[in-house]
C-alpha positions, -999 to +999 in steps of 0.1 A: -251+411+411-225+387+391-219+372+423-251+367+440-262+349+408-229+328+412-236+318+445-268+309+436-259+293+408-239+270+425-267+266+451-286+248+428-257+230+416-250+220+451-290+212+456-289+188+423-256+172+435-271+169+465-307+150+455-283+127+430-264+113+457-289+102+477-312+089+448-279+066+443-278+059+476-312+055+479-313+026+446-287+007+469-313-010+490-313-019+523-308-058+538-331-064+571-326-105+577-346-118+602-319-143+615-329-181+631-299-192+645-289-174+676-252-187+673-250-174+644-258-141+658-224-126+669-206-134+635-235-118+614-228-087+629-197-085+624-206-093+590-228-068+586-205-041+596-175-055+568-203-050+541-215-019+549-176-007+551-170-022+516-206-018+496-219+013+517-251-008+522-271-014+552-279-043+568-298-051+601-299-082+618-325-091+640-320-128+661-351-136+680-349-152+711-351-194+713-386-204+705-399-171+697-388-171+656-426-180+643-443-150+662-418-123+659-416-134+620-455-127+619-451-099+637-420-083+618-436-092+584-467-071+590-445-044+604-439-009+580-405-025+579-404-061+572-376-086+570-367-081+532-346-121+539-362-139+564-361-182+571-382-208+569-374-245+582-391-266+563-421-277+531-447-265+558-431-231+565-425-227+526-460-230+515-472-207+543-451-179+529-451-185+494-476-158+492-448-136+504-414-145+486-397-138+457-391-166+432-355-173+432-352-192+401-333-180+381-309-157+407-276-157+410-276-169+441-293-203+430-266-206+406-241-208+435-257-239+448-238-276+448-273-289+449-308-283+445-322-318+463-332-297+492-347-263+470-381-259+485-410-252+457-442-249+455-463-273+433-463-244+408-426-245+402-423-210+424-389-216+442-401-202+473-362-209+494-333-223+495-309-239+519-283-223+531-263-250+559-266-288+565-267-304+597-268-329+617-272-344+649-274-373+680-257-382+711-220-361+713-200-383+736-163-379+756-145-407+748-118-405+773-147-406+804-163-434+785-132-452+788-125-442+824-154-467+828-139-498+810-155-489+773-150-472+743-175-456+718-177-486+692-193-509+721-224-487+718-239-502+691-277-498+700-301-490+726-291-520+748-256-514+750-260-477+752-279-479+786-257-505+796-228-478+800-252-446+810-268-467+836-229-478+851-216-445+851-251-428+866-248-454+891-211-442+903-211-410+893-204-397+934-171-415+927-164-408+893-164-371+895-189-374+862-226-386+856-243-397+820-261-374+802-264-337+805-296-319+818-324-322+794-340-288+800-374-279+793-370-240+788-370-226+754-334-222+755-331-261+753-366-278+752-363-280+714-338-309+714-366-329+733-398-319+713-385-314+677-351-333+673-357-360+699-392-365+684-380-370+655-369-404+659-407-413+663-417-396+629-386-414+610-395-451+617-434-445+618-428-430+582-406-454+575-432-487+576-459-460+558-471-468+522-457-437+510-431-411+521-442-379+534-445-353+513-466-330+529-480-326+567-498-361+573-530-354+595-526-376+619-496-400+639-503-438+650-478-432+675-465-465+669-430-459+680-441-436+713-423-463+735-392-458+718-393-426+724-398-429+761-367-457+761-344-429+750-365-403+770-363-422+807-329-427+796-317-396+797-338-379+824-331-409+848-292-404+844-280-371+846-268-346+875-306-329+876-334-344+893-365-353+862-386-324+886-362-297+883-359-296+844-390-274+838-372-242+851-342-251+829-308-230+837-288-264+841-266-255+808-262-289+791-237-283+772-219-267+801-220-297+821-202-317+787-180-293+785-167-292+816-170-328+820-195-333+845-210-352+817-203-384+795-233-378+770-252-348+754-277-342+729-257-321+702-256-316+666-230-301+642-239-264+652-222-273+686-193-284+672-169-257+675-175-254+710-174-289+718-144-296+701-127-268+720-127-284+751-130-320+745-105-321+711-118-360+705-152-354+711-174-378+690-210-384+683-235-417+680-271-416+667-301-416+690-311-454+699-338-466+711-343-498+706-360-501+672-353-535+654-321-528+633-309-497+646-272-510+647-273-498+608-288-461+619-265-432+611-270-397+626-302-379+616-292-348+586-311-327+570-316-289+574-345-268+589-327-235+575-337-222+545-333-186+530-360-168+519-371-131+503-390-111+511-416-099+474-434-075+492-405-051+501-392-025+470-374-038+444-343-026+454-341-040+483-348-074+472-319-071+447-301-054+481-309-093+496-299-110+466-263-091+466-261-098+503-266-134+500-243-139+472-219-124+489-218-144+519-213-175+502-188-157+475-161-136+496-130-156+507-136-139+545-172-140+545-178-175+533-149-189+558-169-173+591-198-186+583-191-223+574-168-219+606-201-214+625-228-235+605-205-263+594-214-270+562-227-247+536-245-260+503-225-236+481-196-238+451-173-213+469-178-224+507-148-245+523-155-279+522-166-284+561-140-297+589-167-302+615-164-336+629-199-345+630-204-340+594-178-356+587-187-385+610-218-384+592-206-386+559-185-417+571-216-433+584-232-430+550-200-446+535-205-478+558-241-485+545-262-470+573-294-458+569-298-415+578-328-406+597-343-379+575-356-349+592-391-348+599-399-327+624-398-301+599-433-312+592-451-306+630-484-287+627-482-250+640-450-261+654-446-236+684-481-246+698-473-280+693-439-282+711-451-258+738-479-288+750-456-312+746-432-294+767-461-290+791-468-328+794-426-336+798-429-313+824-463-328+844-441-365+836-409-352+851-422-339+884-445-374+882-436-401+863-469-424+865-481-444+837-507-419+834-489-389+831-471-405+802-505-411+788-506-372+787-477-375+770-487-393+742-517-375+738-500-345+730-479-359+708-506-377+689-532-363+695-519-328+697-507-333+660-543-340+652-552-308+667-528-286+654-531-299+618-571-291+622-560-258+632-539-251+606-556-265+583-589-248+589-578-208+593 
């Protein structure tokens, strides 16, 4: 009898050992981070893996395809397991959530941050996200086939002198073993750099000559600087290796053709950097011109459209789970190196300083006195719908490029802004 009530004793020891172990591992949390940036995709599971070595917590990472981050966030939030970090990219996105975050004042991951210029709050005070990489972008360009053609980078100066060399190499390109730019592809894996980064150039000056800055969605575009954005547009389309009517299908890897140096000019920002700079060690990058009155004193556009957010709807411990796995990234020697490697420069005390050309070309733009071109596109009305008709009119242009078909153009861009703020604006 003495032993059957041992072994039961230590049954229930066993049991209560047992149902301790995993209520601590249960107070752990979990991290589920709904990830934007698919380049960043490879090193945050690797990450992933180191933490849950060293902390015993789980994360998930989940990186939805190009174009698709709006919808599967809708989708993933309403799921019976949501994103407990997710991103937003801009004022826009941050008020549509706000419902849905966790005020981070007062965390310690805010307390990490070299600067708060680019916090995003609501009007409340509620510090709905914060940034977490800066970036920027324009025109990369390979100097030595630039020079192979009698010029160097500093004779592009502006729009006029920037077609001047496109349109000589475009023009010998059989010969030269190289054409201008790189295929501006319309699929989602690339169409972005057209209908948000691009476009942007148009929102910058328009807001630019307004009486006020933006500071919220404005309901409606003049369009005034639509033909600049056409200059830079028909630029590129009309000197590259892809016919304009075989962009819609896309699969002409832009940054393939630089790379391998098929191509002179690229649309790029900082994010491409390491694998520019692989192959082409000099790489460098100009602003977009496009013939606007003083663009000689333009600098690269900067900003960021990534900005962490968490999730208040998920338990508490796995917000605090979030708030540990942030601070970590940004904190640990190892962690913090990989991902400023791969974002360039991060906004936080313990981050290497960045060594990404572009920033730092950049930040040596901004020390000559030139002007940066602010991102707006942040601000585009039910964004995805917005950029999928504009991708739609491009694409009717491409395979036609009458006067009227740029009309459709326009339209969407203006007029589609209309739409989509009404849209938004009335749900």
């Amino acid at each position: 009898m003495k032993i059957k009530r041992l072994l039961a004793l230590l049954l229930v020891v066993m049991m209560i050992v047992s149902l301790a172990a995993c209520d601590v591992f249960s107070t752990r949390g979990k991290v589920y981070w709904l990830n934007f940036k698919p380049e960043l995709a490879d090193t945050l599971q690797t990450l992933a893996a180191r933490y849950k070595e060293e902390k015993g917590v789980d994360v998930k990472i989940v990186t939805p395809e190009s174009g698709a981050y709006s919808s599967t966030l809708s989708e993933e939030m309403d799921s019976d397991e949501p994103p407990t970090m997710f991103v937003v990219n801009g004022q826009l996105s941050a008020e549509e959530w706000a419902g849905s975050t966790l005020d981070l004042n007062g965390t310690g991951i805010v307390d990490e941050l070299t600067t708060n210029s680019y916090n995003l709050t609501t009007e409340s005070g509620k510090l709905v996200a914060i940034p977490y990489c800066l970036e920027c972008y324009g025109i990369a360009v390979n100097p030595e086939l630039i020079e192979r053609v009698g010029y160097s980078v500093s004779d592009i100066k502006d729009f006029e002198s920037l077609k001047n060399i496109v349109e000589t190499i475009h023009a010998n390109a059989s010969w030269l073993g190289f054409d201008a730019f790189s295929s501006a592809d319309m699929d989602a894996s690339s169409s972005w750099r057209i209908t948000a980064h691009l476009a942007n150039l148009e929102y910058f000056y328009e807001e630019r000559e307004a009486v006020s800055s933006w500071s919220e969605c404005p309901a409606s575009l003049t369009g005034a600087y639509m033909a600049n954005y056409k200059n830079i547009y028909d630029l590129i389309i009309s000197n590259s290796p892809t016919a304009p009517s075989e962009l819609a299908a896309g699969g002409h890897d832009p940054l393939g053709q630089f790379t391998s140096g098929k191509t002179a000019f690229c649309l790029a920002g900082s994010w491409d950097y390491a694998v520019l700079s692989k192959a082409i060690p000099k790489v460098q990058i100009i602003p977009y011109y496009c013939g606007v009155k003083g663009e000689e004193k333009a600098a690269l556009n900067s900003g960021s459209e990534n900005f962490w957010a968490v999730n208040s709807h998920v338990p508490e411990e796995n917000q605090k789970a979030t708030l540990a796995f942030m601070k970590w990234l940004v904190t640990d020697e190892q962690a913090s190196a990989a991902m400023t490697e791969q974002l360039g420069n991060m906004p936080f005390k313990s981050c290497p300083a960045t060594t990404n050309g572009f920033l730092t070309a950049q930040e040596q733009y901004l020390k000559d006195g030139k002007y940066k071109m602010n991102w707006l596109m942040t601000y585009q009305p039910n964004s995805d719908v917005y950029r999928a008709d504009l991708v739609e009119a491009l694409n009717a242009y491409n395979a036609d490029r009458t006067d009227a078909n740029w009309a459709k153009v326009k339209s969407a861009f203006v007029d589609g802004w209309i739409k989509q703020y009404v849209a938004v604006h009335n749900d």
